[in-house]
DOLO-659682 format. One record per residue (C-alpha): residue in one letter; x, y, z. Coordinates in nm, 2 decimals. Layout:
BEGIN
 gugu     c1     c2     c3
    a      X      Y      Z
...
This chain:
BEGIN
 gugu     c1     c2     c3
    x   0.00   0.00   0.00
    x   0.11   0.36  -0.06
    x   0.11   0.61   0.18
    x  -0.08   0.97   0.07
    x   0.22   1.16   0.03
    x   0.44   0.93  -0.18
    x   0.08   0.87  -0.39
    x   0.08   1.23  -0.44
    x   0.42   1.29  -0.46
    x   0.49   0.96  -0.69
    x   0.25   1.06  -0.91
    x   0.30   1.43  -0.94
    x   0.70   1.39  -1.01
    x   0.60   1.11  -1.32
    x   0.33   1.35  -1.45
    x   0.61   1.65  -1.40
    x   0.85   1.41  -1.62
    x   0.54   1.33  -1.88
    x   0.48   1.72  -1.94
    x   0.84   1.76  -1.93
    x   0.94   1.48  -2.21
    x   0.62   1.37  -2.37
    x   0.67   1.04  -2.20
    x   0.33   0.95  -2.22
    x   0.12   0.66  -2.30
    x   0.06   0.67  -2.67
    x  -0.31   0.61  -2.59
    x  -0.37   0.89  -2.39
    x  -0.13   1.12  -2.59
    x  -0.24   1.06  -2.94
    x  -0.63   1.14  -2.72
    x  -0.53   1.51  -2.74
    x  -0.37   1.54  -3.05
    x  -0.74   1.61  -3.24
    x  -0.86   1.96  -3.25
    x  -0.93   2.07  -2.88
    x  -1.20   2.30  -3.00
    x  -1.42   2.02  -3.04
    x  -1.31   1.83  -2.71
    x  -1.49   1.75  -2.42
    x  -1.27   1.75  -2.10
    x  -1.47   1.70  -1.76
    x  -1.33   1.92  -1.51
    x  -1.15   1.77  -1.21
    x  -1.41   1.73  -0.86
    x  -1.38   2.02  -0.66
    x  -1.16   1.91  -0.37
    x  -0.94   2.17  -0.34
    x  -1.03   2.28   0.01
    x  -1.09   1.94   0.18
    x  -0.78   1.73   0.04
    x  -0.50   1.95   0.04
    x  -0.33   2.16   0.29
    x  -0.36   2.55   0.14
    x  -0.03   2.57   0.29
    x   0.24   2.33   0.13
    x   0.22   2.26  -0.24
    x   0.12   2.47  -0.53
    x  -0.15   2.68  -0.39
    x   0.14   2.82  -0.07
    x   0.28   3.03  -0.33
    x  -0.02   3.25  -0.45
    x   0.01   3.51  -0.14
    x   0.38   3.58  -0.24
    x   0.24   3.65  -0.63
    x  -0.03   3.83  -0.50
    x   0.19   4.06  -0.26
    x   0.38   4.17  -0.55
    x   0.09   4.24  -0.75
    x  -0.07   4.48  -0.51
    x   0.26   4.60  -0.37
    x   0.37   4.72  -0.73
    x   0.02   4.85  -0.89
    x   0.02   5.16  -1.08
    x  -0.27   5.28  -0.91
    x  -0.20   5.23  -0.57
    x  -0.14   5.60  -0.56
    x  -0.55   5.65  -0.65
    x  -0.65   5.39  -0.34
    x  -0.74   5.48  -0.02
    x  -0.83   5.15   0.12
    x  -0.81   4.81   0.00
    x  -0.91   4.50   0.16
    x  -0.88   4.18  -0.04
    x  -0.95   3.79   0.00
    x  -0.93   3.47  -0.18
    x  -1.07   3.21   0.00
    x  -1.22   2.79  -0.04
    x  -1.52   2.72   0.14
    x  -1.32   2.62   0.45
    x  -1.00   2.80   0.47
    x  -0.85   3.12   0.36
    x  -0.58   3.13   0.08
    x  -0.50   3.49   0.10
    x  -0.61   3.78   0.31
    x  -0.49   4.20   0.32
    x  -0.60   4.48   0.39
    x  -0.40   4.80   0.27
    x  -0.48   5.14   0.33
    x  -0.63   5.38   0.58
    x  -1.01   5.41   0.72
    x  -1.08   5.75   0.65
    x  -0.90   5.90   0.33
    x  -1.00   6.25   0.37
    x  -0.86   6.26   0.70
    x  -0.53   6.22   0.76
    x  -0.42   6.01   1.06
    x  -0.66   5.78   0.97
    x  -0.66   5.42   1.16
    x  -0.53   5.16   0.92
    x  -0.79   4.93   0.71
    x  -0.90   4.60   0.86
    x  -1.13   4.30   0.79
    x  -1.41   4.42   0.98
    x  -1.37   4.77   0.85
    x  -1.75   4.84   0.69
    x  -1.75   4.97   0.28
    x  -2.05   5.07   0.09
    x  -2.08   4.78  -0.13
    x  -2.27   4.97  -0.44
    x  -2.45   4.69  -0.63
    x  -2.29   4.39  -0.49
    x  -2.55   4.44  -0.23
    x  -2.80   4.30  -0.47
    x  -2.73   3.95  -0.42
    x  -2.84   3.98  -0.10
    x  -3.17   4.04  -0.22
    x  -3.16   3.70  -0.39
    x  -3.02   3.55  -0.13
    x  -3.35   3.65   0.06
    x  -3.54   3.56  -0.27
    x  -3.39   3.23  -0.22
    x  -3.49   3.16   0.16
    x  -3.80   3.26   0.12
    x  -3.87   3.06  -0.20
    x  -3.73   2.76   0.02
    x  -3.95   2.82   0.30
    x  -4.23   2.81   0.07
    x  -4.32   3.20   0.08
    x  -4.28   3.29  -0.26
    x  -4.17   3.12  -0.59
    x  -3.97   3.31  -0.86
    x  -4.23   3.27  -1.10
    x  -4.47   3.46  -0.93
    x  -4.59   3.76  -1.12
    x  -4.54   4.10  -0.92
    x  -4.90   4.18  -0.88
    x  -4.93   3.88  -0.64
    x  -4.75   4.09  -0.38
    x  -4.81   4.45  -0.48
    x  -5.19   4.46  -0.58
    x  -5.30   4.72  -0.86
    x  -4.92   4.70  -0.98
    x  -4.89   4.83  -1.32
    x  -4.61   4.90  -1.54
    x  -4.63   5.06  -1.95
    x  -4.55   4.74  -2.20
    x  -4.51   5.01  -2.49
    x  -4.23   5.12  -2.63
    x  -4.15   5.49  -2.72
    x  -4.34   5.46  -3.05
    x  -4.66   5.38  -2.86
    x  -4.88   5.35  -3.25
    x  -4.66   5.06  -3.27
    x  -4.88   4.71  -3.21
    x  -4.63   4.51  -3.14
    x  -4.71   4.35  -2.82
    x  -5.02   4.53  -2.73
    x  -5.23   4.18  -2.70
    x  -5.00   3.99  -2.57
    x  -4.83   4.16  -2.29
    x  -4.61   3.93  -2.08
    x  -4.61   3.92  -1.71
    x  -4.35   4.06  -1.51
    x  -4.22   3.82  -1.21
    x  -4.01   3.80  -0.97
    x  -3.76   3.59  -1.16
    x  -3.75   3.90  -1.43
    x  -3.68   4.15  -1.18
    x  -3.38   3.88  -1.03
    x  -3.22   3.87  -1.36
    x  -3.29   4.21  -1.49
    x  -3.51   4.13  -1.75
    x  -3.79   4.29  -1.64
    x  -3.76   4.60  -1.91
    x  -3.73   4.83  -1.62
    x  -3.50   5.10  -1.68
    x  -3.21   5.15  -1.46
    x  -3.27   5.42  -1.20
    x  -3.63   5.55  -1.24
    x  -3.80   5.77  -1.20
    x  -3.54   5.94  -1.45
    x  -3.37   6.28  -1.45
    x  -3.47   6.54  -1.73
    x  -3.16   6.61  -1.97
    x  -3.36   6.98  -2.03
    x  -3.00   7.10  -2.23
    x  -2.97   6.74  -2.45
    x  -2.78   6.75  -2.72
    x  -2.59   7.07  -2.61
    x  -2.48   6.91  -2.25
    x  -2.62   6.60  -2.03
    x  -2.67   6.77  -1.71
    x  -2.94   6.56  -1.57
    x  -2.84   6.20  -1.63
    x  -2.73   5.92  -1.42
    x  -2.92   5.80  -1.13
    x  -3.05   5.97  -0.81
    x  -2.92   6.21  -0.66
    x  -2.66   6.28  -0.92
    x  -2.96   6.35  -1.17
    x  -3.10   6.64  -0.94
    x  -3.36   6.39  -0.81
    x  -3.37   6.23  -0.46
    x  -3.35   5.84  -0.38
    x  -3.74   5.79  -0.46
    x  -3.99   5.66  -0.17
    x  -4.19   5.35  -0.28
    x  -4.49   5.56  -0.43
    x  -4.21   5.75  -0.65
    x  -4.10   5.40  -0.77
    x  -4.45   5.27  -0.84
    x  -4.53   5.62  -1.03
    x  -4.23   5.62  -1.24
    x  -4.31   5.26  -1.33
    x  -4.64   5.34  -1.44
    x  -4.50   5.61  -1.61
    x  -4.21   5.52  -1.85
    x  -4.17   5.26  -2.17
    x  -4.03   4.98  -2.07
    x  -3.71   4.94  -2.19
    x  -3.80   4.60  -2.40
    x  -4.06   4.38  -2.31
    x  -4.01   4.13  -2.00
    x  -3.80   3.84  -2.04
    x  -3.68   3.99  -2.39
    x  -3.33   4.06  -2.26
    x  -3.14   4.21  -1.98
    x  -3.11   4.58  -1.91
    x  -2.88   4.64  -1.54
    x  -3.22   4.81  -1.38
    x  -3.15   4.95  -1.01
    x  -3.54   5.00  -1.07
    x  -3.62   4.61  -1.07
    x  -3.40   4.53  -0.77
    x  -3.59   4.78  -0.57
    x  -3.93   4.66  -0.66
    x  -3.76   4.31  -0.58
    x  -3.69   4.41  -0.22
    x  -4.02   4.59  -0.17
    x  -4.22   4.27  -0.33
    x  -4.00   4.02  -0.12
    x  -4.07   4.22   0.21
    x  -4.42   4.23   0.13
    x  -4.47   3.87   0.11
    x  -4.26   3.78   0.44
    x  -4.47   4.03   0.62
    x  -4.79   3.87   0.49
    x  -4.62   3.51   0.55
    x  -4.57   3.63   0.90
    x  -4.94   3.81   0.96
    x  -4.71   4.20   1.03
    x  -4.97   4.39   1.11
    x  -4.72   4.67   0.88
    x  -4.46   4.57   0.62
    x  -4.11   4.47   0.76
    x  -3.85   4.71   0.63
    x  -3.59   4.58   0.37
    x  -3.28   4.65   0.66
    x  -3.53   4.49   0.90
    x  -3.58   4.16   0.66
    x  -3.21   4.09   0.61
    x  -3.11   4.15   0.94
    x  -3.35   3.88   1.07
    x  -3.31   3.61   0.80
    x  -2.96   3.69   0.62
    x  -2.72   3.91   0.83
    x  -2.84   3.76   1.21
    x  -2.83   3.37   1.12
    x  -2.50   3.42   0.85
    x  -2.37   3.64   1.18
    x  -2.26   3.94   0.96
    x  -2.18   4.18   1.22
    x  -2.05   4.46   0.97
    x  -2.33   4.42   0.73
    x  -2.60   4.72   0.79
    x  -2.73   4.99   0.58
    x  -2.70   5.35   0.77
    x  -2.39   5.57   0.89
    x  -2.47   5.56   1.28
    x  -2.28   5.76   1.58
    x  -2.23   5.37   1.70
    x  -2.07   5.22   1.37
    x  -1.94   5.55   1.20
    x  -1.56   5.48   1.31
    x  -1.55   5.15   1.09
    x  -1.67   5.30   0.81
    x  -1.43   5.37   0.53
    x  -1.50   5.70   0.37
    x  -1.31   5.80   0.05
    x  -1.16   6.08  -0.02
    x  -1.35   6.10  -0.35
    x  -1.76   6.21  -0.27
    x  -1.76   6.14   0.13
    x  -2.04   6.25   0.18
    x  -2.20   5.90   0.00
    x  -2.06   5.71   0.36
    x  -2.37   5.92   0.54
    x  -2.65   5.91   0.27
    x  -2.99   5.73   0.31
    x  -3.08   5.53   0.03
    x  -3.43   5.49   0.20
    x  -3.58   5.16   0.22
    x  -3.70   5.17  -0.15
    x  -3.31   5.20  -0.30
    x  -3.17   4.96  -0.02
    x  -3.16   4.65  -0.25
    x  -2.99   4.83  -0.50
    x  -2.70   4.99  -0.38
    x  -2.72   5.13   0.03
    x  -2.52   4.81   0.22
    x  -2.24   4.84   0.40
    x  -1.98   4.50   0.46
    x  -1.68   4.45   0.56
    x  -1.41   4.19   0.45
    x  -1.44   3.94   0.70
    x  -1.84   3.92   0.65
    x  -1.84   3.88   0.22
    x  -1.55   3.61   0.28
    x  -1.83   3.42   0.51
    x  -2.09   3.45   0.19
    x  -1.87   3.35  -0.06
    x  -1.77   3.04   0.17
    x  -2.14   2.93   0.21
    x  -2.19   3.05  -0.18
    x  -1.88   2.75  -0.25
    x  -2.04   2.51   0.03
    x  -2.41   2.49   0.14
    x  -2.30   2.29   0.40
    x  -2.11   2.57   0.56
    x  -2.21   2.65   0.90
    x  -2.35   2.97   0.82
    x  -2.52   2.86   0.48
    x  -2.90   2.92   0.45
    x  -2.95   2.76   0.13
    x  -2.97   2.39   0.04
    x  -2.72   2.27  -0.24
    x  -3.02   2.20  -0.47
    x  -3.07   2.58  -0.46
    x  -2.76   2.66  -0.41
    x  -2.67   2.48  -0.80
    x  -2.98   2.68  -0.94
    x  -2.87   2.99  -0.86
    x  -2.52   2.95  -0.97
    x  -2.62   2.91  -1.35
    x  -2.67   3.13  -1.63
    x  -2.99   3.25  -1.71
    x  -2.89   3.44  -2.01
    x  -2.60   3.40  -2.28
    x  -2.49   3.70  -2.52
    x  -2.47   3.60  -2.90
    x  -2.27   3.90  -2.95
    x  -1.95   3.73  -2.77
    x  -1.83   3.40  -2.67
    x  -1.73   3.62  -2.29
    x  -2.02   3.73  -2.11
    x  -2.36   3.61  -1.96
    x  -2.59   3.70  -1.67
    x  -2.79   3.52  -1.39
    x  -2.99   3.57  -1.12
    x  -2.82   3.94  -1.04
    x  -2.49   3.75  -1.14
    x  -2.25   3.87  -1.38
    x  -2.04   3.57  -1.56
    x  -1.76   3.58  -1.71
    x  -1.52   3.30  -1.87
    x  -1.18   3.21  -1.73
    x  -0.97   2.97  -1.92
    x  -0.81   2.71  -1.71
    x  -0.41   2.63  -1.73
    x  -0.56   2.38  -2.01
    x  -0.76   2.64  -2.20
    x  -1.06   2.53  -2.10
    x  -1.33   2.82  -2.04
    x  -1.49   2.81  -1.72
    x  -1.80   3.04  -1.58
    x  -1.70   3.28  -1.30
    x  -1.97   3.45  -1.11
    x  -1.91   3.77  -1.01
    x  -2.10   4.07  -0.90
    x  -1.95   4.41  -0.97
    x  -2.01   4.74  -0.73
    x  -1.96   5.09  -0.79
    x  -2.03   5.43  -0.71
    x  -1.86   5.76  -0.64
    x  -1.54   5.65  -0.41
    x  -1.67   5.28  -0.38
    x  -1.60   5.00  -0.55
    x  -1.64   4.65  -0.50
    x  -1.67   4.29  -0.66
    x  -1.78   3.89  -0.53
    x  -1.67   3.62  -0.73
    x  -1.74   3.23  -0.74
    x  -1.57   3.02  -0.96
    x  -1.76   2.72  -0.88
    x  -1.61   2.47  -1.07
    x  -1.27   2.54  -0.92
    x  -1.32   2.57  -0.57
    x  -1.27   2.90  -0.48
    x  -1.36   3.30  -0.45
    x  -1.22   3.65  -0.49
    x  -1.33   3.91  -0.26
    x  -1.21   4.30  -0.36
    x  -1.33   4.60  -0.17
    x  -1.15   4.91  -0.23
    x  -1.22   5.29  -0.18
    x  -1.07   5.60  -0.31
    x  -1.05   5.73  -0.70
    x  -0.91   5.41  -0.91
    x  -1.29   5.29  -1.04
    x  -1.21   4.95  -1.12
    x  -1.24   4.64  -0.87
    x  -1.35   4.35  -1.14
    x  -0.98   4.41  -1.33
    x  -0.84   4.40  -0.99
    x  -1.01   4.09  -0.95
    x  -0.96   3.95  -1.27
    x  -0.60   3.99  -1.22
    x  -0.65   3.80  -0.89
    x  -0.76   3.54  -1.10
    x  -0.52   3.51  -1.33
    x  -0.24   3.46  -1.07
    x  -0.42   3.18  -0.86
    x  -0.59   2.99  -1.13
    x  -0.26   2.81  -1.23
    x  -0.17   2.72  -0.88
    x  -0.51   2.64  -0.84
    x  -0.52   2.41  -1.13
    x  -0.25   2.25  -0.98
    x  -0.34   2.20  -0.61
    x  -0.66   2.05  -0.78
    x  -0.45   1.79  -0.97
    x  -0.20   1.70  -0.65
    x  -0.58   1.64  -0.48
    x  -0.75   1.43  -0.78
    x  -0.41   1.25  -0.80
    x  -0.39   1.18  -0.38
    x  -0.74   1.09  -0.35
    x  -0.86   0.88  -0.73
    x  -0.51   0.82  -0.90
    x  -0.31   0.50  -0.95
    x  -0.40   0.13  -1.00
    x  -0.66  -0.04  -0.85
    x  -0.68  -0.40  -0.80
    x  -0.90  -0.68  -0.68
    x  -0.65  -0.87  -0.54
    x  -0.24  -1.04  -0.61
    x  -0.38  -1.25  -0.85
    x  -0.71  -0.99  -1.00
    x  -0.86  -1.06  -1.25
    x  -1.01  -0.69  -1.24
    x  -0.77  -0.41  -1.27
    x  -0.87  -0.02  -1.31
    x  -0.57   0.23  -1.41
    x  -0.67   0.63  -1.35
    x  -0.41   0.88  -1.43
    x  -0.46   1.29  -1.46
    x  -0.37   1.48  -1.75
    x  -0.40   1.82  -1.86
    x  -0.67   1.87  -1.56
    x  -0.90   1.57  -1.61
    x  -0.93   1.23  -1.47
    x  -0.92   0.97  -1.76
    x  -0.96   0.57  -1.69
    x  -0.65   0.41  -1.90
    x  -0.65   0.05  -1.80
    x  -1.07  -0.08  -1.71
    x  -1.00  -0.50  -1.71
    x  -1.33  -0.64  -1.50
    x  -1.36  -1.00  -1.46
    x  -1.09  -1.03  -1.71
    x  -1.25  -0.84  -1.95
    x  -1.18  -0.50  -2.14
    x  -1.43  -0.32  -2.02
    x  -1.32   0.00  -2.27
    x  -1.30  -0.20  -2.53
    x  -1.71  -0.34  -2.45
    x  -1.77   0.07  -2.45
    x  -1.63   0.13  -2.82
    x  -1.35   0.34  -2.68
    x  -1.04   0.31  -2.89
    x  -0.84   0.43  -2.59
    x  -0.86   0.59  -2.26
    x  -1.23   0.77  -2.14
    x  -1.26   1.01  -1.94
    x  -1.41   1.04  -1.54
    x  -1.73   1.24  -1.51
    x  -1.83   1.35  -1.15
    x  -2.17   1.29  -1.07
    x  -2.21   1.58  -0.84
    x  -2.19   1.35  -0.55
    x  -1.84   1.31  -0.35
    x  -1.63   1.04  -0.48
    x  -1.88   0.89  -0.71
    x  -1.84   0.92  -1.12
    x  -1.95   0.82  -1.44
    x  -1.69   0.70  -1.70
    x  -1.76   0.91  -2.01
    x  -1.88   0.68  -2.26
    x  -2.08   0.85  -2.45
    x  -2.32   0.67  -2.77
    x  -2.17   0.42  -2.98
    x  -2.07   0.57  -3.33
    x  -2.06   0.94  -3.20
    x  -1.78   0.97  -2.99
    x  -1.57   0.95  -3.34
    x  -1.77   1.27  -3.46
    x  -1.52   1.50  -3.33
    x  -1.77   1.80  -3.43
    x  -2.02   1.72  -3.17
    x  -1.81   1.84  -2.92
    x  -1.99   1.76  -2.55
    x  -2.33   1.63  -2.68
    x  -2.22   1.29  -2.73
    x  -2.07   1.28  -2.33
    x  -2.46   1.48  -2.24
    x  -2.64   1.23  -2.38
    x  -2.55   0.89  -2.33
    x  -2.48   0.88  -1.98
    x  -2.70   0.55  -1.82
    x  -2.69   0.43  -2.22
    x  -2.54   0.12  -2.14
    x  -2.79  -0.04  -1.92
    x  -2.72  -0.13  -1.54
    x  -2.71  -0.45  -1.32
    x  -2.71  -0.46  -0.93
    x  -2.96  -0.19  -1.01
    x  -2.61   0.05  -1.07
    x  -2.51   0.18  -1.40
    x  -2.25  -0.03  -1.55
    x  -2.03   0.27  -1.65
    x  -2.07   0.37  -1.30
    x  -1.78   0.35  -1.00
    x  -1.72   0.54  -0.64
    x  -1.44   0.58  -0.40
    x  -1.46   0.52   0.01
    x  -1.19   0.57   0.25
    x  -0.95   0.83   0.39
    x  -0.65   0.92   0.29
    x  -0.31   0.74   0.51
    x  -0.18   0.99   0.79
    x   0.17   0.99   0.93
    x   0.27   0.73   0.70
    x  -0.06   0.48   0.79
    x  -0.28   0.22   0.57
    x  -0.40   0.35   0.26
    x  -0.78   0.30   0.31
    x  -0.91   0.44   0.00
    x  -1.17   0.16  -0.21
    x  -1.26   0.20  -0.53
    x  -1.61   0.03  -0.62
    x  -1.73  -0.10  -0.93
    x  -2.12  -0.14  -0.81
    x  -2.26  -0.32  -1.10
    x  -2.02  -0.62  -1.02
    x  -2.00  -0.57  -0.66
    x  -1.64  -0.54  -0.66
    x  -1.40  -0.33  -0.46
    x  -1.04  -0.30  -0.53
    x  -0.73  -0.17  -0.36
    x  -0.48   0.10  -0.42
    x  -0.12  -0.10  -0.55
C-alpha cells in the first residue's frame, strides 16, 4: 500500500516528467492530438479545500504572487483602502487589507477585515439570497408575477413609439424571476432625470441624486413605473435596472410580512437582518452611517459625503449596504459550500442559482444570472470556465464577489478612493491563482482517485486512472478479465465524469458511433450517460471511491467500487 504523500508525490513527479518529455502513453497522448476546440474534458471534482493543505504545495505560493501584485500597482497611488480575499469554502488562501479608514482625513486608523465599505451593487445578491430563503420556506416562488405581492401593480408594455402594435395583445407578465435577472424591461434608476439641455450638455443624467432627483420613496418607484416605456418587453433581454431590484426588495418584504401576519410591512434593513445578516452572523453588514458604527466605516476621499447618505428603504436592495471583508468572505464560503455553517441555502438551490440565465450572441465572454455577472476564465488547459461575479460601484466605492464554482474558490475585492475599477483587480486575482489552483486540484484528484486499483495479487479486475491536462481519464478498465473500454467502443482511454456526488463518477462513454464525430463536441458525453444499461440496479459505466486518505505514514484505506459487479479494489 502507498502512503498519501508518496501517492501524491509519486504521481506528481512522473506527470512533471510526462509534461516535461512527452513520455506518455501513446493512448492517452495521441487522445489530445485532435482539435481541442471540439473536445470534451470534464473538469476535475472540486476538492481543493478538503484534500489538500492551502499551505504546502502549489497553492502556498499564490500570497507571495499576489503581494507583489498589489505591492507594485500603478494605481496604488489613487486607493485609499483596500481589503482583499481569496478564499475555499473552509480555509482562507489569502487575506490584506491595505490602506487607511478615512481617506480625507489624515491620521486615519489603518484598514482592517471588519472595517465596513458601501458595497454599491454587490448588495444586490443579498436580495436574492432573501429571494432564495423565502422561496425555500415556501413564501414565494420566482415565477410569481409581481402583482401577487403588490396589488394594482402596473407597469407601460409600450415602447416609445406607442402606435406601434407590437405586443399590445399579448403583454407578458412581469415576475419575480424577471426583476432577479434584470429582465424585467425596467430602466435602470427610475424615475429618471430630465436632460432639459440634450444634445448641447447631459446635465441631468445618471441616477439619483446625481440627476437632481432624490433616492425615490416607494410611491415615487410605483409612479415612475407606471409612467415610462419599458425598456424591451419582459423576459426579452437584460437591461442592469436598479429600478427592478428595488421593486424586488419591496415585493420580497411584502410577502414575508404577509407570510408572517405583520400587522405593517417589515422594512428591507429589517428583513435581512432577521433572516440573512443575524443567522450568517454578519456583524459589519448594515445599511446606515450611525454615531455607534461610523468609526469603521471607510470613507473616501473621493464624494464622502456617500458614507452618510440614506438610500431609503425603496433603494436599499440596490445599492445602500455596507460589509466588511471578514463578512463577504463568510458569503462567498457558504456561496462554494451549502454545508457551511452559516449557509441558509440547500445545495439543490444553491446549483440553481449559480447558473446562467442568459447568454450573449454578440460574444463568446459574457452572460448574466440571477443578479450574477459571468464571465469565462480559461483554465491552465484552456478550457473556459463560468465565474460569477457581482461588480459594485459608485462615487469612491468600489467592489466585486466572485465564485468560480467549478474550481473551488472565490475573490473578494473591496477598495475605496479614486481608481474605479475592482473587477480588473479581480480578474487579475484570477489570473495569478488559477494556475496554482489548477495545480493544487490535480496534486488532490491525483492523492485521492489516481493510481492502480486492483482486486486482489492475482485480479482478474484491474482499473488504471491517471490525470492529465486537468482531467481524470480511466486508462486501464479489465473487470472480470474483460476490457471493459473496449465493451464501450472506446479506442483508448475515457474520461471520469463527477456525478455531483463526493467520490462517485461516471466513466464518459458516450453513444456508440458518435464519440468519433469530433464535431459534436460535449453532446455525445450529455447524452449517453446511463446508455449502457445497469445491473445490481447501478449503472454499469458507474464506479465510487470510500476511504480516507493514510496519515503519518498509515494504511491506505481508499476503495474503489465498481457497483454493477460488486467489486471493490485496492490501491497498488
Amino acid at each position: 500500500m502507498l502512503r498519501a504523500t508518496s501517492i501524491a508525490t509519486g504521481v506528481a513527479a512522473a506527470l512533471l516528467s510526462v509534461y516535461l518529455t512527452g513520455n506518455l502513453s501513446l493512448s492517452l497522448r495521441s487522445l489530445f492530438n485532435d482539435a481541442e476546440r471540439y473536445s470534451c474534458r470534464p473538469f476535475l471534482p472540486t476538492v481543493l479545500s478538503d484534500a489538500l493543505s492551502l499551505h504546502e504545495g502549489p497553492i502556498s505560493q499564490a500570497p507571495a504572487s499576489l503581494d507583489d501584485y498589489f505591492s507594485t500597482h500603478p494605481a496604488r497611488a489613487l486607493i485609499d483602502s483596500l481589503s482583499v480575499a481569496v478564499v475555499t469554502s473552509r480555509d482562507t488562501i489569502y487575506e490584506q487589507n491595505f490602506g487607511v479608514t478615512r481617506g480625507n482625513e489624515s491620521g486615519s486608523a489603518p484598514t482592517n477585515s471588519h472595517s465596513m465599505y458601501r458595497i454599491a451593487s454587490v448588495a444586490k445578491l443579498f436580495a436574492v439570497l432573501e429571494g432564495h430563503i423565502l422561496q425555500q420556506k415556501g413564501i414565494i416562488s420566482w415565477d410569481d408575477p409581481i402583482d401577487k405581492y403588490i396589488p394594482g401593480f402596473v407597469y407601460n408594455p409600450s415602447g416609445v413609439n406607442r402606435a406601434s402594435p407590437m405586443f399590445a395583445v399579448d403583454t407578458p407578465l412581469m415576475t419575480l424571476r424577471a426583476l432577479a435577472s434584470h429582465t424585467s424591461g425596467l430602466g435602470r434608476d427610475w424615475p429618471p432625470g430630465t436632460v432639459a439641455n440634450w444634445p448641447h450638455d447631459l446635465a441631468g443624467m445618471g441616477p439619483p441624486p446625481t440627476n437632481g432627483l432624490p433616492f425615490p420613496s416607494y410611491d415615487a418607484l410605483l409612479a415612475a413605473i407606471a409612467r415610462y416605456p419599458l425598456v424591451s418587453p419582459p423576459g426579452y433581454s437584460p437591461a442592469y435596472s436598479n429600478t427592478g431590484t428595488a421593486l424586488l426588495g419591496y415585493a420580497l418584504a411584502v410577502a414575508k410580512s404577509a407570510a408572517e401576519g405583520a400587522a405593517q410591512k417589515i422594512s428591507y434593513p429589517e428583513m435581512l437582518q432577521r433572516d440573512v445578516f443575524g443567522p450568517m452572523l454578519l456583524n459589519d453588514s448594515h445599511f446606515l452611517a450611525t454615531p455607534e458604527n461610523r468609526h469603521r466605516i471607510v470613507v473616501p476621499s473621493l464624494a464622502p459625503e456617500v458614507a452618510d447618505q440614506d438610500f431609503l428603504d425603496a433603494m436599499n436592495p440596490a445599492a445602500g449596504q455596507f460589509s466588511s471583508l471578514a463578512d463577504l468572505v463568510a458569503v462567498t464560503q457558504t456561496l462554494l459550500d451549502a454545508s457551511h455553517l452559516r449557509s441558509q441555502l440547500t445545495a439543490h438551490t444553491l446549483r440553481t442559482w449559480l447558473r446562467p440565465t442568459h447568454t450573449f450572441a454578440e460574444d463568446d465572454w459574457t452572460a448574466t444570472g440571477l443578479m450574477w455577472e459571468i464571465i469565462k476564465l480559461r483554465d491552465s488547459h484552456g478550457r473556459p470556465q463560468n465565474v460569477f461575479w457581482k461588480l459594485g460601484a459608485m462615487a469612491g466605492y468600489h467592489a466585486a464577489l466572485a465564485v468560480h464554482p467549478s474550481a473551488g474558490y472565490g475573490v473578494v475585492v473591496l477598495l475605496a478612493g479614486r481608481f474605479p475599477d475592482a473587477a480588473r483587480i479581480a480578474y487579475d486575482v484570477f489570473e495569478r491563482v488559477e494556475p496554482a489552483a489548477d495545480a493544487a486540484r490535480a496534486d488532490a484528484a491525483r492523492a485521492l482517485f489516481a493510481g492502480t486499483w486492483r482486486e486482489g495479487e492475482n485480479a482478474t479486475s484491474e482499473v488504471r486512472i491517471e490525470v492529465w491536462r486537468g482531467t481524470l481519464y480511466v486508462e486501464r478498465m479489465m473487470l472480470e478479465g474483460v476490457d471493459a473500454l473496449k465493451q464501450f467502443g472506446a479506442a483508448g482511454p475515457l474520461a471520469l465524469r463527477s456525478s455531483g456526488r463526493r467520490d462517485e463518477f461516471r466513466v464518459d462513454t458516450g453513444i456508440p458511433g458518435y464519440n468519433g464525430l469530433k464535431h459534436m463536441g460535449c453532446y455525445p458525453y450529455w447524452n449517453g450517460q446511463d446508455l449502457w444499461g445497469v445491473r445490481n440496479n447501478a449503472a454499469v459505466n458507474a464506479i465510487y471511491f470510500t476511504g480516507s486518505l493514510p496519515l503519518h505514514g498509515g494504511r491506505d484505506e481508499r476503495r474503489l467500487h465498481v457497483p454493477s459487479l460488486s467489486l471493490v479494489l485496492e490501491r497498488v
